[in-house]
C-alpha positions as CSV (number, residue, x, y, z in Angstrom):
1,X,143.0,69.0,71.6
2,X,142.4,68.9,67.8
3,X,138.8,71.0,68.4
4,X,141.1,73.6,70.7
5,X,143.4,74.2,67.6
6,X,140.8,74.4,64.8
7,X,139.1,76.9,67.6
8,X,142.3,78.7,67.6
9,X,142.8,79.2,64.0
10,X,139.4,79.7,63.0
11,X,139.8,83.1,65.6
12,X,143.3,83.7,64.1
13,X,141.6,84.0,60.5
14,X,138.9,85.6,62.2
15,X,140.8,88.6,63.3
16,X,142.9,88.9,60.1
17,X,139.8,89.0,58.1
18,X,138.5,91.6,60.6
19,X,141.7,93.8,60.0
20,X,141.1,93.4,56.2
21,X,137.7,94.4,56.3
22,X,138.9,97.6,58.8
23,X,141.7,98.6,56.2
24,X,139.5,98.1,53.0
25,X,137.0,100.4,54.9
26,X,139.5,102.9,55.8
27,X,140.5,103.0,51.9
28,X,136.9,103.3,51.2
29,X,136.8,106.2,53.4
30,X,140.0,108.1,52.1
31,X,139.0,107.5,48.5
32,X,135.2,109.1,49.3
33,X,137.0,111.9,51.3
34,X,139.1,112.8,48.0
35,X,136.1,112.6,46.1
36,X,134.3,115.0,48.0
37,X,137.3,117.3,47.9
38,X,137.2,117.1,44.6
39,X,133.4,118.3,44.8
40,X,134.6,121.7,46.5
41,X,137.2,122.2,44.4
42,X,135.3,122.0,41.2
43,X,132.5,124.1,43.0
44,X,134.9,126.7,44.4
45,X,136.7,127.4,40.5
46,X,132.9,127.5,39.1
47,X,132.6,130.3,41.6
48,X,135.8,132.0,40.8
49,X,136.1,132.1,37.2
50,X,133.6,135.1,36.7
51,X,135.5,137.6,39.5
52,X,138.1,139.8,38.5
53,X,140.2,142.2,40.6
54,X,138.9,141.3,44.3
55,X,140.8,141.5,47.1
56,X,141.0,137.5,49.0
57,X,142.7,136.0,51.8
58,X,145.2,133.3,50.8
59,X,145.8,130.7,53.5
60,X,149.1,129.9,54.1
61,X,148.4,127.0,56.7
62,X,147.6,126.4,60.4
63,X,145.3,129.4,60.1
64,X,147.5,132.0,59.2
65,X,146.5,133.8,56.0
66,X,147.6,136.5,53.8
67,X,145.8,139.6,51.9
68,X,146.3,139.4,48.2
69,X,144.2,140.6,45.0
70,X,142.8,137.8,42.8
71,X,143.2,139.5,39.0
72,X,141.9,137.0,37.2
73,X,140.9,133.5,38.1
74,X,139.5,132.6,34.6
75,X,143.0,130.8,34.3
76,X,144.6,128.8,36.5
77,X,147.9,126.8,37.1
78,X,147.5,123.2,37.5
79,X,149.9,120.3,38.6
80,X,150.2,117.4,36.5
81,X,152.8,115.4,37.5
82,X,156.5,115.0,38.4
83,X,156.4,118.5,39.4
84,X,155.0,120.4,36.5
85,X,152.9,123.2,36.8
86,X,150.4,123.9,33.2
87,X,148.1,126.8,32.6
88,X,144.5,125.8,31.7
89,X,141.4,127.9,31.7
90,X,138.6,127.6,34.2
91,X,136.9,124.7,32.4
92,X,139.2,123.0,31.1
93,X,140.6,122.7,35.3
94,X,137.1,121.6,35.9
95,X,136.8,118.6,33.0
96,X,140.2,116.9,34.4
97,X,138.8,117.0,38.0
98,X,135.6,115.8,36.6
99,X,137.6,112.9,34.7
100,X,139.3,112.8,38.5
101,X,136.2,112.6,40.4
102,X,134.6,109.6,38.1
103,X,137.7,107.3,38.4
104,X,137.5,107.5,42.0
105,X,133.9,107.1,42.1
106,X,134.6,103.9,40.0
107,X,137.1,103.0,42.2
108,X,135.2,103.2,45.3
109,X,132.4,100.9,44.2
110,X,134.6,98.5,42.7
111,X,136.5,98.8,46.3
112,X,133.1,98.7,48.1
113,X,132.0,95.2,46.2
114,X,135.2,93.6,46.7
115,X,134.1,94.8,50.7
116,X,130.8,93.2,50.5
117,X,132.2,89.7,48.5
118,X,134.7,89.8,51.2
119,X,132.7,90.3,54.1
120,X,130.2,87.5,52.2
121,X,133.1,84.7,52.4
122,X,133.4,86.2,56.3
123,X,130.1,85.2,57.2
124,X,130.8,81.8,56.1
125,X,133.9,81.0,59.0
């Protein structure tokens, strides 16, 4: 009877470890996904700061998009917070999202050892 229960909650801590491991993955995942976001972004301004006067097509969302004329992109207006909008040139936009992109790179290696030391002590039940 006593094996039956320690059989029980050794499978109980099982799949609660399991569903740690899933969600610490899936943060893993979102955190790389913003990273690479980042990537693009910083890429797409790099491309945009030299072009003046062009005609572009602005997405509005769900695939609908509208024609406007891109003046000049070697400013641009960036959020910062609590709803506040700041105008910064071209590379000073690209320096925070580089700042951006290292944080989360830190984070997700810290996050991906704390995976590995987790799934370690895993092994061992």
């Amino acid at each position: 009877m006593k094996d039956n229960q320690l059989d029980q909650q050794k499978l109980m801590a099982q799949q609660l470890m399991l569903q740690q491991v899933q969600h610490m993955e899936q943060q893993i995942h979102t955190i790389n996904q913003q990273i690479s976001d980042l990537h693009t972004l910083k890429d797409n301004l790099n491309e945009l700061k030299e072009i003046k006067n062009k005609k572009i097509q602005t997405p509005l969302g769900s695939g609908i998009f509208i024609e406007s004329e891109l003046k000049d992109a070697s400013k641009v207006l960036m959020g910062v917070g609590s709803g506040v909008i700041v105008r910064k040139d071209t590379a000073s936009a690209v320096e925070v999202i580089e700042k951006q992109t290292e944080e989360l790179n830190k984070l997700s290696q810290q996050m991906q050892k704390e995976l590995d030391d987790f799934s370690k002590h895993f092994d061992t039940i």
